[in-house]
C-alpha positions as CSV (number, residue, x, y, z in Angstrom):
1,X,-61.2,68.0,-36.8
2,X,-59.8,65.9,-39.6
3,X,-57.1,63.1,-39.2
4,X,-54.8,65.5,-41.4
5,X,-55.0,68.2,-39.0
6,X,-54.4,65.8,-36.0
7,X,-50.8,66.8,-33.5
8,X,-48.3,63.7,-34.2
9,X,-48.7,62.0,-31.2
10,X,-51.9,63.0,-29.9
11,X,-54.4,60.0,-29.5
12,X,-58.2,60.5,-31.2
13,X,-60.8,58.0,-31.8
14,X,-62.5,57.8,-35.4
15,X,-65.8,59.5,-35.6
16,X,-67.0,60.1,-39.2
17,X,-65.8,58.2,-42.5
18,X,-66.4,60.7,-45.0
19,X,-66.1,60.1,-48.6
20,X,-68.1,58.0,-51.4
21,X,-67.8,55.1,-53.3
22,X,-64.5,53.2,-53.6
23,X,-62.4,55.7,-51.7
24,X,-65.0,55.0,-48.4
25,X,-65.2,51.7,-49.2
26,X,-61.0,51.4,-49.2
27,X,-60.5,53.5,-45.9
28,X,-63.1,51.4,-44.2
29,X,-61.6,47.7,-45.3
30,X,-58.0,49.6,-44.2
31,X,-59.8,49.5,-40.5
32,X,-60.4,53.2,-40.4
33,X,-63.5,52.8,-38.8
34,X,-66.0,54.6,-36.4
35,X,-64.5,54.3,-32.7
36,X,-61.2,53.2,-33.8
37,X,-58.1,54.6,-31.9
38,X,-55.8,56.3,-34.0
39,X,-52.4,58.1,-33.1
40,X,-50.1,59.6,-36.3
41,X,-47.0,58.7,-35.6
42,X,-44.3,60.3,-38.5
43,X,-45.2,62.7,-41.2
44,X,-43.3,62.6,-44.4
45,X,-40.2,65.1,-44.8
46,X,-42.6,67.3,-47.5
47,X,-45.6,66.7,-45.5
48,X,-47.2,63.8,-47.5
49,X,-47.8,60.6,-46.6
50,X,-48.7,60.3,-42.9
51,X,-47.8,57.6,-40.9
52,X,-50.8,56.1,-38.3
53,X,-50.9,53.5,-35.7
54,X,-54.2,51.7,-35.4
55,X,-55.5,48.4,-34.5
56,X,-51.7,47.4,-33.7
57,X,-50.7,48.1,-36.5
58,X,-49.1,50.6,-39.1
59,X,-50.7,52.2,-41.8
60,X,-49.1,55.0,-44.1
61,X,-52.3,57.6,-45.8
62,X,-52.0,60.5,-48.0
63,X,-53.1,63.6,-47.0
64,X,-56.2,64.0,-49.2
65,X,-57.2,60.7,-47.8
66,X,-56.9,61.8,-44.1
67,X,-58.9,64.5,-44.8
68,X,-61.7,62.4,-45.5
69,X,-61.5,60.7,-41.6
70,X,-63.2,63.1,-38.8
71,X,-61.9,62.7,-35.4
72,X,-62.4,63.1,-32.1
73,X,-59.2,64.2,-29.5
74,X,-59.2,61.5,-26.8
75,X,-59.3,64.0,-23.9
76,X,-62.3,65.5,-25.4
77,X,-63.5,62.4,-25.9
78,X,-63.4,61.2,-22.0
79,X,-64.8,64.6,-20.8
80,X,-68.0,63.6,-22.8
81,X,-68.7,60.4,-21.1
């Protein structure tokens, strides 16, 4: 799954950064990185920006940028361990 498609609330850890170039580069220096909790905390009224909590700290992403992050459910996480 994608971080766009990700329940508010739900915690997932950071598998995959997808993407090339700059755009990687700028999600990666943002701390969206491999292993990296993650939990979406608001959506925008229209849908667009998301709002993310992650390394103590809050981050806002638009949707076609979440939808370069793949990650991981945290339950379904544990139960592979």
């Amino acid at each position: 799954m994608t971080l766009d498609q990700l329940p508010i609330g739900k915690p997932a850890k950071i598998t995959f950064v997808r993407g090339e170039g700059a755009l990687r580069g700028r999600l990666l220096d943002m701390g969206l990185t491999p292993r990296t909790r993650v939990v979406i905390q608001k959506v925008a009224p229209m849908g667009d920006p998301i709002e993310l909590t992650l390394r103590g700290y809050e981050l806002t992403l638009r949707l076609d940028d979440a939808r370069e992050i793949v990650v991981e459910a945290e339950e379904a996480a544990a139960g592979k361990e």
